[in-house]
DSSP file (Angstrom, degrees, kcal/mol; ACC not computed):
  #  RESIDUE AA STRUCTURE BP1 BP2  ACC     N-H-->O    O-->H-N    N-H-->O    O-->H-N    TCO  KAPPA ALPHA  PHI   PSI    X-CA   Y-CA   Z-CA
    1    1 A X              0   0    0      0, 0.0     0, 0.0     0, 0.0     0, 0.0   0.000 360.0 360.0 360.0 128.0   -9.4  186.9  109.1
    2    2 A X        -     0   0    0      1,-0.1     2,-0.2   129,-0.0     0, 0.0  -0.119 360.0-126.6 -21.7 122.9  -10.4  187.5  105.6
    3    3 A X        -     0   0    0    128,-0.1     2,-0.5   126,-0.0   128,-0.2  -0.495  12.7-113.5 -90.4 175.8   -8.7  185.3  103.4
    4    4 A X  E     -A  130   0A   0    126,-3.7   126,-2.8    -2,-0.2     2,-0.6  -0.909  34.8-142.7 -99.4 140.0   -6.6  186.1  100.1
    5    5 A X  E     -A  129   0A   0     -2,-0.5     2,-0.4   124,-0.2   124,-0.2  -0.839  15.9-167.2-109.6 115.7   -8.4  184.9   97.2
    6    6 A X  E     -A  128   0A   0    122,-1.0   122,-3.6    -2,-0.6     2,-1.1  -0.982  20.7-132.4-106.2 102.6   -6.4  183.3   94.1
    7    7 A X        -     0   0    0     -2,-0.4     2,-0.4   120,-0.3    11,-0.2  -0.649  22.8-155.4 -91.0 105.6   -8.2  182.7   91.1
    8    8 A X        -     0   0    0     -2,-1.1     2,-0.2     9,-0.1     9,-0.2  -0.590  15.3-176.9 -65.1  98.7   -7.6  179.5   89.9
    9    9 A X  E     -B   16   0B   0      7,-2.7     7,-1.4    -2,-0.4     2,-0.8  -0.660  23.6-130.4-108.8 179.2   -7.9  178.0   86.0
   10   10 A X  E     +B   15   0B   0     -2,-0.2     2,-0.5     5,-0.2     5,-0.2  -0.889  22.4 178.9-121.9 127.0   -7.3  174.2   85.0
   11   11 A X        -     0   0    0      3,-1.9     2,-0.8    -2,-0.8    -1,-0.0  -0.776  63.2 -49.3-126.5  91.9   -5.4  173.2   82.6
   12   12 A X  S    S-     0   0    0     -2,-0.5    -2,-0.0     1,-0.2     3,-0.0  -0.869 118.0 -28.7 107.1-106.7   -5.4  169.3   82.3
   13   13 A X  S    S+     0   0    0     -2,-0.8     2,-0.5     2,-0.1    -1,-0.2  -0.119 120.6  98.9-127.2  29.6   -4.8  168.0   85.3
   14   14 A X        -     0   0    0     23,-0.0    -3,-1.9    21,-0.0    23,-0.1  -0.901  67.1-132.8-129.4 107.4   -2.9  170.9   86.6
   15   15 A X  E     -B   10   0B   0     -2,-0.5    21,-1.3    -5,-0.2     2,-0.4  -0.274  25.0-153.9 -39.6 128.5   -4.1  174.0   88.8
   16   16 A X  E     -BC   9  35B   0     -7,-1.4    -7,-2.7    19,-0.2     2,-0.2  -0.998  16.4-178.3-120.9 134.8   -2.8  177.1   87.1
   17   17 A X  E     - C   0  34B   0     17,-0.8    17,-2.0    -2,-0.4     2,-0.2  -0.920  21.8-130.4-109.6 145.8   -2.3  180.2   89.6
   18   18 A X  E     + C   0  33B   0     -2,-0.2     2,-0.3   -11,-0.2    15,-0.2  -0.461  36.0 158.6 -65.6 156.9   -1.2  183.5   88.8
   19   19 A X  E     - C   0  32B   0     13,-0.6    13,-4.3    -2,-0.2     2,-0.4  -0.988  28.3-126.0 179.0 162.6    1.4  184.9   90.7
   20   20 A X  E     -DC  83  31B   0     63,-2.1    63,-3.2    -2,-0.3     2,-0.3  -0.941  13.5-172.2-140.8 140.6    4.3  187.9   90.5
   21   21 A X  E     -DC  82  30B   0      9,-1.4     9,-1.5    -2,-0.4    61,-0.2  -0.981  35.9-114.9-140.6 125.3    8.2  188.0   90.9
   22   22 A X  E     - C   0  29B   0     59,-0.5     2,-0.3    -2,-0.3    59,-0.2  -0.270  23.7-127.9 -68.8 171.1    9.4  190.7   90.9
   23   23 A X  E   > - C   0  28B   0      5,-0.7     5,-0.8     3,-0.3    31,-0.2  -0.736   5.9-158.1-109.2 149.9   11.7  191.6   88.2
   24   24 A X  T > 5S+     0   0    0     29,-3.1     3,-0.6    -2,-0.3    30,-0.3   0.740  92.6  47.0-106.2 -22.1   15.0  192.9   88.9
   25   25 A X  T 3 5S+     0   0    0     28,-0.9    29,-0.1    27,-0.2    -1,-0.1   0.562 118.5  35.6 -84.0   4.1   15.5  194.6   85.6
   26   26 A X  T 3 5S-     0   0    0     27,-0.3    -3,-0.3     2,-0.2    -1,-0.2  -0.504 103.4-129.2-141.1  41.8   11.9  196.5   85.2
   27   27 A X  T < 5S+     0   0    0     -3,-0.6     2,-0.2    -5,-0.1    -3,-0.1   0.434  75.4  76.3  -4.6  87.2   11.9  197.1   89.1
   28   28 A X  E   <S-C   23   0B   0     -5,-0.8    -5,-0.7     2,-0.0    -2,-0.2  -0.519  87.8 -72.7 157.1 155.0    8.5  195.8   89.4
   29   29 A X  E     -C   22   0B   0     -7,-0.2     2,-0.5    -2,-0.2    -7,-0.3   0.032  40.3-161.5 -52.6 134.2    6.2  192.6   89.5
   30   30 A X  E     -C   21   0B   0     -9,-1.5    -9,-1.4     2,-0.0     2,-0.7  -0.923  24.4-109.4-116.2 160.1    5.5  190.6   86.5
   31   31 A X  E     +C   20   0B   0     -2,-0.5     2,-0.3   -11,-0.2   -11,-0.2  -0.765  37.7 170.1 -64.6  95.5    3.1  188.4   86.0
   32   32 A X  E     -C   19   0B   0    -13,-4.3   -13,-0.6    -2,-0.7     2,-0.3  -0.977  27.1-137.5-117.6 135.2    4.0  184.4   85.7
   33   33 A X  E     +C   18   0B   0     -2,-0.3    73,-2.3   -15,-0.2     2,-0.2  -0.713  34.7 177.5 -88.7 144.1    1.2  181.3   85.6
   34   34 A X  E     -C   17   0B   0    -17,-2.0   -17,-0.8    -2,-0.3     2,-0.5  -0.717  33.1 -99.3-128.6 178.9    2.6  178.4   87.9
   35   35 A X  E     -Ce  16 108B   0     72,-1.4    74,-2.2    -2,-0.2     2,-0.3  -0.910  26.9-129.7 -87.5 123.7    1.3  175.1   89.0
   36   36 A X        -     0   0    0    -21,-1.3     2,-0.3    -2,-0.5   -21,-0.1  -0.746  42.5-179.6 -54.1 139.6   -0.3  174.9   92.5
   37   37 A X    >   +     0   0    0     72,-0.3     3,-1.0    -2,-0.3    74,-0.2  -0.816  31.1 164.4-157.6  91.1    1.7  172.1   93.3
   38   38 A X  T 3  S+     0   0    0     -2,-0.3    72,-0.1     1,-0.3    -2,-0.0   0.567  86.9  58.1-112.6   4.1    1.4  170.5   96.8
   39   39 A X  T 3  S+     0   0    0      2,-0.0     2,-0.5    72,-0.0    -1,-0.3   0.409  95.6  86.6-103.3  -3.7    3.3  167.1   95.7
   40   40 A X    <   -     0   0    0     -3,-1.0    71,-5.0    69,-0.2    72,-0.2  -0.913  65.1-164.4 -94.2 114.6    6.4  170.1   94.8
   41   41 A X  S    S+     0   0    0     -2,-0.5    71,-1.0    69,-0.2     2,-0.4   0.773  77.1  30.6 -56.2 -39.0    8.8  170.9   98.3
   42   42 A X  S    S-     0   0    0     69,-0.2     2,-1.7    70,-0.1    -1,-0.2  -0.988  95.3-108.3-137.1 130.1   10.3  174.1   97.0
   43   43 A X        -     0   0    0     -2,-0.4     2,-0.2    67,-0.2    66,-0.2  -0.438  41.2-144.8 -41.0  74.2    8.7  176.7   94.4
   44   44 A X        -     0   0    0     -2,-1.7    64,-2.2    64,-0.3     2,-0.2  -0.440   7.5-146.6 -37.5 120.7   10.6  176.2   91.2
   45   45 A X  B     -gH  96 107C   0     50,-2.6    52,-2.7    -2,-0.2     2,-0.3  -0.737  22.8-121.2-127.7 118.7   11.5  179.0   88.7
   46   46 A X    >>  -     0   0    0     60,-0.8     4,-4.0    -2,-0.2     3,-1.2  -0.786  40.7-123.9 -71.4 122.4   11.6  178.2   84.4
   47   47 A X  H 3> S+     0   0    0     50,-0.4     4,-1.0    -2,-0.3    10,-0.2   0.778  99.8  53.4 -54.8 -38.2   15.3  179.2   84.1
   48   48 A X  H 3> S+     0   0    0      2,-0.2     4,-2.5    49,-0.2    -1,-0.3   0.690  96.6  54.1 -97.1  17.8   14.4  181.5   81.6
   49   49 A X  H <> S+     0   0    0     -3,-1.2     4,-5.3     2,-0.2     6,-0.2   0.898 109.1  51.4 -71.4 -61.0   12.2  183.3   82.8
   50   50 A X  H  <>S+     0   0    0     -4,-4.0     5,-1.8     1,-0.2     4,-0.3   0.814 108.9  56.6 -40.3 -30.9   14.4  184.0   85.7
   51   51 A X  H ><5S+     0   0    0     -4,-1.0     3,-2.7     3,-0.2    -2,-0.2   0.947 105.2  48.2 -45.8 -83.2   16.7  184.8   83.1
   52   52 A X  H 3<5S+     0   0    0     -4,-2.5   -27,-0.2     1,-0.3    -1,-0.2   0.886 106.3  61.9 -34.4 -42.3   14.2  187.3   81.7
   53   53 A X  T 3<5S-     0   0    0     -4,-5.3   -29,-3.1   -29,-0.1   -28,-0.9   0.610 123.4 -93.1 -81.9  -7.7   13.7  188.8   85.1
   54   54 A X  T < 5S+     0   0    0     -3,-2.7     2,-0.3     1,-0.4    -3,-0.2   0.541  76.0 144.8 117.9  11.0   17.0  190.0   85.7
   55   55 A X      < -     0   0    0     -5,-1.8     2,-0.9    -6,-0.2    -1,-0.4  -0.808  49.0-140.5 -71.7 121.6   18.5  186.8   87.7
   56   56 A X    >   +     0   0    0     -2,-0.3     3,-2.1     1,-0.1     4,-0.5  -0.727  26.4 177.9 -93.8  82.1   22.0  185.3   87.7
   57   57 A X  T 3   +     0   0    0     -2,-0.9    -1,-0.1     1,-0.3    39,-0.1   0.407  69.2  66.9 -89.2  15.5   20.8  181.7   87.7
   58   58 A X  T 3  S+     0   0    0      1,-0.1    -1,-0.3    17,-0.0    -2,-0.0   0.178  85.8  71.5-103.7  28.8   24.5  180.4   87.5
   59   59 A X  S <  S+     0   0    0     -3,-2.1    -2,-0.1     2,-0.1     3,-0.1   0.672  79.2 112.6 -89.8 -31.2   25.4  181.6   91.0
   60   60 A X  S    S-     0   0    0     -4,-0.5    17,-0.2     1,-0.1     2,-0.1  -0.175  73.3-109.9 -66.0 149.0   23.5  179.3   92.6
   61   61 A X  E     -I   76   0C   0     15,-0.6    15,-1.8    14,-0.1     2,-0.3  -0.147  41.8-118.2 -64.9 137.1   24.1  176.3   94.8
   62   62 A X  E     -I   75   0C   0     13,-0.2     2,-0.3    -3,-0.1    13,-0.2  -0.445  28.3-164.5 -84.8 135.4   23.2  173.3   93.1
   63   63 A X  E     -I   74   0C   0     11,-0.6    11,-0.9    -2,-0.3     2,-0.5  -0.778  14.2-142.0-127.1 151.0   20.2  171.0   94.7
   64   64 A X  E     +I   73   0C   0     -2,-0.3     2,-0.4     9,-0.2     9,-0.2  -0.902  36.9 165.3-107.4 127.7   19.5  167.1   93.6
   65   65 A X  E     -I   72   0C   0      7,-4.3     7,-1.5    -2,-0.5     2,-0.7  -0.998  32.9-134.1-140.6 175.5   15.4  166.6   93.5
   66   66 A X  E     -I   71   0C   0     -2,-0.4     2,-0.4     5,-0.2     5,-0.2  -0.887  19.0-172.7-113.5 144.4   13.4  164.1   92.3
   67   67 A X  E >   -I   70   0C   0      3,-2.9     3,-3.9    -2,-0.7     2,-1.0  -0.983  49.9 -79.6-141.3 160.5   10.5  165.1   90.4
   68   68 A X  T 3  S+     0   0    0     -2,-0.4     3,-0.1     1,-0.3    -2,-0.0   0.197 124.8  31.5 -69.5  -4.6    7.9  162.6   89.3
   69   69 A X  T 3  S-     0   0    0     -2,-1.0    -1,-0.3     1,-0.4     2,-0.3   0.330 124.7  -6.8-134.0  -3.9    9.7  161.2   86.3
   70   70 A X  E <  S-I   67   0C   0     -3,-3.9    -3,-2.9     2,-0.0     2,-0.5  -0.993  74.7 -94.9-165.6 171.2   13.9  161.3   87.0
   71   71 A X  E     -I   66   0C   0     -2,-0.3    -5,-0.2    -5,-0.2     2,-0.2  -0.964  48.5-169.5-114.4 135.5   16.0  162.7   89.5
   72   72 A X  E     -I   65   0C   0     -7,-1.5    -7,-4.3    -2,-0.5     2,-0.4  -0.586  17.1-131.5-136.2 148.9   17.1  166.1   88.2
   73   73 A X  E     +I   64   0C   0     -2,-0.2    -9,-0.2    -9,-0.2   -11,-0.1  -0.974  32.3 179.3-126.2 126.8   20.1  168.9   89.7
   74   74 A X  E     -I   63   0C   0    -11,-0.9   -11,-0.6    -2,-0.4     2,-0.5   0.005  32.6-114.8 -51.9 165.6   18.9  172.6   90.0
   75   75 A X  E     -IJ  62  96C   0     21,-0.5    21,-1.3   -13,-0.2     2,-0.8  -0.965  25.4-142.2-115.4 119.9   20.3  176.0   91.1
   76   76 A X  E     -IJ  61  95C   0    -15,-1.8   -15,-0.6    -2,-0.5     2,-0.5  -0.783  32.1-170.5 -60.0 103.1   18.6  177.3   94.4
   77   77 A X  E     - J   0  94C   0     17,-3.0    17,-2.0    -2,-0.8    15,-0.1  -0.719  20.8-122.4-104.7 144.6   18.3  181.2   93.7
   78   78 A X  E     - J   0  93C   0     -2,-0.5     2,-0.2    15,-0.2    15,-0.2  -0.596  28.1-151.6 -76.1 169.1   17.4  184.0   95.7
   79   79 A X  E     - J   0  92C   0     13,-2.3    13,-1.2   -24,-0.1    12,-0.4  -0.950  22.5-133.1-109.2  92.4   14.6  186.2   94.7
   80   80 A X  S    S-     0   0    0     -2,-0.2     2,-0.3    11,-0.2    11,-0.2   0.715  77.9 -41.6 -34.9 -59.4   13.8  189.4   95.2
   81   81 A X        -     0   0    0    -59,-0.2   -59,-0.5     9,-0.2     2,-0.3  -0.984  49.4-156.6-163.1 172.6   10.1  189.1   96.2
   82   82 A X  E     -DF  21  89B   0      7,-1.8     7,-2.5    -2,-0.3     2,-0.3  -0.838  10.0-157.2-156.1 131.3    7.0  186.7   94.8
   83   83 A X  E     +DF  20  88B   0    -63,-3.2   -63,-2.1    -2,-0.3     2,-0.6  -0.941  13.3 177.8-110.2 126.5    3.5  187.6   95.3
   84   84 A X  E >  S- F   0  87B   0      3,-1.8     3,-1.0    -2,-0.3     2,-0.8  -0.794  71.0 -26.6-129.3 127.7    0.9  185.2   95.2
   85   85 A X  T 3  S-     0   0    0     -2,-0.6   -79,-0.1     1,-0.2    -2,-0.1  -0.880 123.5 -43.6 102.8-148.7   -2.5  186.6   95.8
   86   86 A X  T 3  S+     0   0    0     -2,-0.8     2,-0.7    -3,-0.0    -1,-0.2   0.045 122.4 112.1-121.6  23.2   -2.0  189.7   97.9
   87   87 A X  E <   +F   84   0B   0     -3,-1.0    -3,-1.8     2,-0.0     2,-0.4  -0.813  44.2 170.4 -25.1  80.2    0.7  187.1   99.9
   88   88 A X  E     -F   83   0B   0     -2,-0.7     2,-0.3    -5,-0.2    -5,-0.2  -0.932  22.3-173.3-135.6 164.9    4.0  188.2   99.4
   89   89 A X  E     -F   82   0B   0     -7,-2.5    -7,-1.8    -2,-0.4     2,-0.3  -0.893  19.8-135.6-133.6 146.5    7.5  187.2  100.8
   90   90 A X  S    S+     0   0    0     -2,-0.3     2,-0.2    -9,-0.2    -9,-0.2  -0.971  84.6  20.3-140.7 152.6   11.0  189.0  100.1
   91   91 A X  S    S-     0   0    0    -12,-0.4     2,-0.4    -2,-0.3   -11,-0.2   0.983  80.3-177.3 -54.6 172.7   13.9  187.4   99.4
   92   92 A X  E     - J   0  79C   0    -13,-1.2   -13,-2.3    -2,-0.2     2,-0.5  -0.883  18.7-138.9-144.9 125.3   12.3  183.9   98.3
   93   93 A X  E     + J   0  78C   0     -2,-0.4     2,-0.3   -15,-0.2   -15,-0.2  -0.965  29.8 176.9-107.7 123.3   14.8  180.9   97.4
   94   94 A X  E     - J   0  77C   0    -17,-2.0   -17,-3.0    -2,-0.5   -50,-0.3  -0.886  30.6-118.5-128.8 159.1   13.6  179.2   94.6
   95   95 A X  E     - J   0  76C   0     -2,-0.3   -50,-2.6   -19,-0.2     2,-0.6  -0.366  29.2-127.9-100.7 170.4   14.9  176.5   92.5
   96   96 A X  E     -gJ  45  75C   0    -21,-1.3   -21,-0.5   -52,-0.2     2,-0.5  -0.948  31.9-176.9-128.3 128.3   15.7  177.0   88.6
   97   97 A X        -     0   0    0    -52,-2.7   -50,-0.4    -2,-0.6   -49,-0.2  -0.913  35.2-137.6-125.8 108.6   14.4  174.9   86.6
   98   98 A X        -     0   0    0     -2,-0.5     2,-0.3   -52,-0.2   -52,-0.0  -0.632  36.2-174.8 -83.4 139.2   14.2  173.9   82.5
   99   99 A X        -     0   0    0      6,-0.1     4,-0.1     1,-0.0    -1,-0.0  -0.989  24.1-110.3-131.0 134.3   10.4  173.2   82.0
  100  100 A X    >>  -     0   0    0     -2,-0.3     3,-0.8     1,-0.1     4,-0.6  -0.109  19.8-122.7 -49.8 165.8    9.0  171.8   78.5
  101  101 A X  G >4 S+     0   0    0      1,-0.2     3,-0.6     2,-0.2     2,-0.5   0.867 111.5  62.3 -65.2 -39.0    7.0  173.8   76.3
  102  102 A X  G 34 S+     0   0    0      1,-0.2    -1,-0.2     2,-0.1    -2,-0.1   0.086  88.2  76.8 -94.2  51.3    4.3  171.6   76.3
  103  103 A X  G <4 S-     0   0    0     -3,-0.8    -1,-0.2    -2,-0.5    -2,-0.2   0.650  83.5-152.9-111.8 -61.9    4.1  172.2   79.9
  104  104 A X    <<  +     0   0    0     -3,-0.6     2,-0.2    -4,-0.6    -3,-0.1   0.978  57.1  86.6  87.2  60.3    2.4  175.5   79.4
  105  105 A X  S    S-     0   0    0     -5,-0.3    -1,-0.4    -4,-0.0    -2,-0.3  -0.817  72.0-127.8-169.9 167.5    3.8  177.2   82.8
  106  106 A X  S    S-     0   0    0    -73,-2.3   -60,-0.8    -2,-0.2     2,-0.4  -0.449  82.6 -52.2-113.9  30.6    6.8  179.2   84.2
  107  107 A X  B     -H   45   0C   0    -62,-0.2   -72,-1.4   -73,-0.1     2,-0.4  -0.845  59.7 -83.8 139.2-164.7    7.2  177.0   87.0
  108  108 A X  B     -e   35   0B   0    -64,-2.2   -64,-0.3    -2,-0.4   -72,-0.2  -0.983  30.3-135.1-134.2 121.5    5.2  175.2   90.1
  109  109 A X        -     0   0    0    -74,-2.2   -72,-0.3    -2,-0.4   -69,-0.2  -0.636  37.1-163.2 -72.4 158.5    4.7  177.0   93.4
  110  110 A X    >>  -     0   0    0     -2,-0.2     4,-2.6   -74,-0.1     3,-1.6  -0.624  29.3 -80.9-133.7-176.1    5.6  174.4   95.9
  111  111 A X  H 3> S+     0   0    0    -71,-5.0     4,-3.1     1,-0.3   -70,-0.2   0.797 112.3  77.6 -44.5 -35.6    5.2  173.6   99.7
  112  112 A X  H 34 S+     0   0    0    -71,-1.0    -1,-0.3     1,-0.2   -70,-0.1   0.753 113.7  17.0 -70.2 -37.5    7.8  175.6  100.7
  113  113 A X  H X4 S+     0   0    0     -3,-1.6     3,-1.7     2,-0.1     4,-0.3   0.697 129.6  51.2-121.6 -44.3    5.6  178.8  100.3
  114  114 A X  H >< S+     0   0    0     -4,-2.6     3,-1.2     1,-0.2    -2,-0.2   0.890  92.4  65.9 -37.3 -50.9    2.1  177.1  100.2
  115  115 A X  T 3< S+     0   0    0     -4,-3.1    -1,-0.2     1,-0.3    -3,-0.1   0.167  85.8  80.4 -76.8  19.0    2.4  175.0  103.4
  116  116 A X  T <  S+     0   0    0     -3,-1.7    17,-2.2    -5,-0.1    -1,-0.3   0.329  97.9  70.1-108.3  -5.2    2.5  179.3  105.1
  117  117 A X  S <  S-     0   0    0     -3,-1.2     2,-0.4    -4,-0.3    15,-0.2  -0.647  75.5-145.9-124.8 162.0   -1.6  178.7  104.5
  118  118 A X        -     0   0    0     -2,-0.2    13,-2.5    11,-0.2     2,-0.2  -0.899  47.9-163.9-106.9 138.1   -4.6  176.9  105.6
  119  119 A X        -     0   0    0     -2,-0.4     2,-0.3    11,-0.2    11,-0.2  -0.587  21.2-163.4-108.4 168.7   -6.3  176.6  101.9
  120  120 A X        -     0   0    0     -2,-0.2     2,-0.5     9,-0.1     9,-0.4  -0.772  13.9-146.9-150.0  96.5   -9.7  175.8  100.6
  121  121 A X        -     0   0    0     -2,-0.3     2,-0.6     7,-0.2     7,-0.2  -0.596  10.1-167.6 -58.9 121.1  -10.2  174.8   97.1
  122  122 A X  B >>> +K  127   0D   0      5,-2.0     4,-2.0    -2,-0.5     5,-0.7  -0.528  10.3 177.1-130.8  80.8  -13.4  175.9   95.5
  123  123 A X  T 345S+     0   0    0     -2,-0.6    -1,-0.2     1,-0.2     5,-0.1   0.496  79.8  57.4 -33.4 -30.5  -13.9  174.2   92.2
  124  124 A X  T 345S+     0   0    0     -3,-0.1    -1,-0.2     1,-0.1    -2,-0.1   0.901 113.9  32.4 -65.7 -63.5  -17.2  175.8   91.8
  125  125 A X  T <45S-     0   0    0     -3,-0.5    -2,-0.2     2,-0.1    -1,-0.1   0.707 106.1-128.7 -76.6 -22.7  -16.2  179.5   91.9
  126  126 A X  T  <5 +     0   0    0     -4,-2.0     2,-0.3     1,-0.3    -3,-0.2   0.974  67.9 112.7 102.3  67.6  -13.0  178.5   90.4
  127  127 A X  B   < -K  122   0D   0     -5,-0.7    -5,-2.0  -120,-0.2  -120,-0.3  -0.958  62.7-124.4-157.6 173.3  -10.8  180.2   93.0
  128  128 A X  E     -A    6   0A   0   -122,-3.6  -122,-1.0    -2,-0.3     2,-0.4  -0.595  17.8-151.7 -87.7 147.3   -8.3  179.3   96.0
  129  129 A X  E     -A    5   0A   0     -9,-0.4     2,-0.8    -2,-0.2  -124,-0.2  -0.934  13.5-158.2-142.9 105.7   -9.0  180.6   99.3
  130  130 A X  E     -A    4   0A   0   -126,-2.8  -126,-3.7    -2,-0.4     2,-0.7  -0.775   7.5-169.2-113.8 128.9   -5.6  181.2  101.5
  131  131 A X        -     0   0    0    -13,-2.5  -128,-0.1    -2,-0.8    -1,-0.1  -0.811  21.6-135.1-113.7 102.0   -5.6  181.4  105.4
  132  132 A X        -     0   0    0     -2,-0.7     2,-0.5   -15,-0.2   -15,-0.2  -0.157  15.1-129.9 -61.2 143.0   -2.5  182.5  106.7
  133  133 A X        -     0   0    0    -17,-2.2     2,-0.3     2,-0.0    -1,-0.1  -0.711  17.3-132.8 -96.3 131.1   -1.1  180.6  109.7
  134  134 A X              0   0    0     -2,-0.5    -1,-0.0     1,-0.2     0, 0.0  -0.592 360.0 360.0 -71.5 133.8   -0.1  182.5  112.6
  135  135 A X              0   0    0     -2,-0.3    -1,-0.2     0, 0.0    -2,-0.0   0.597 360.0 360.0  91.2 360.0    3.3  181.6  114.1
């Protein structure tokens, strides 16, 4: 099988992937950079972006995580769809999330949708190479 190919830039020390949710007010995908994130459990959403996208991010059930500097509480929201690649899964629950500015992202895709892959990073060609696991 062919893989789906994700073109990859770096910014720091942080993989930036492109990737699409759909929008619930502009019925149709937008465009958000995330972090590849394989130390992240659940794909995580900047609240306002969800915001932006037509999401009611105070409906959600409220989640404890830890993230790498405090332990932080969330909303888990559903999602319409998220494409990453030519990947996508509908509904997606994703967490909602305040990210700094000088973060320079609308979130982290996490295990939760990654760990669906065998992956191949290729530093050279500067792109991601995703092998869906059967079953």
């Amino acid at each position: 099988m062919n893989p789906y190919t994700l073109k990859m830039d770096r910014f720091g020390s942080a993989i930036l992937v492109d990737t699409e949710i759909w929008s619930k007010k502009d019925e149709c995908f937008l465009p958000v950079s995330l972090i590849f994130d394989t130390g992240a459990a659940k794909t995580t959403i900047a609240t306002d972006i969800l915001v932006d996208l037509g999401y009611d991010v105070t409906e959600g059930k409220t989640k404890r995580i830890i993230t790498a500097s405090s332990v932080e509480y969330v909303k888990e929201i559903q999602i319409d769809r998220i494409r990453l690649a030519q990947y996508e899964t509908e509904p997606a629950s994703v967490y909602s999330h305040l990210f700094p500015a000088e973060t320079y992202t609308s979130g982290v895709i996490g295990l939760d949708i990654l760990s669906r892959f065998d992956i191949h990073l290729l530093f050279s060609k500067r792109i991601i190479e995703l092998y869906p696991i059967e079953g």
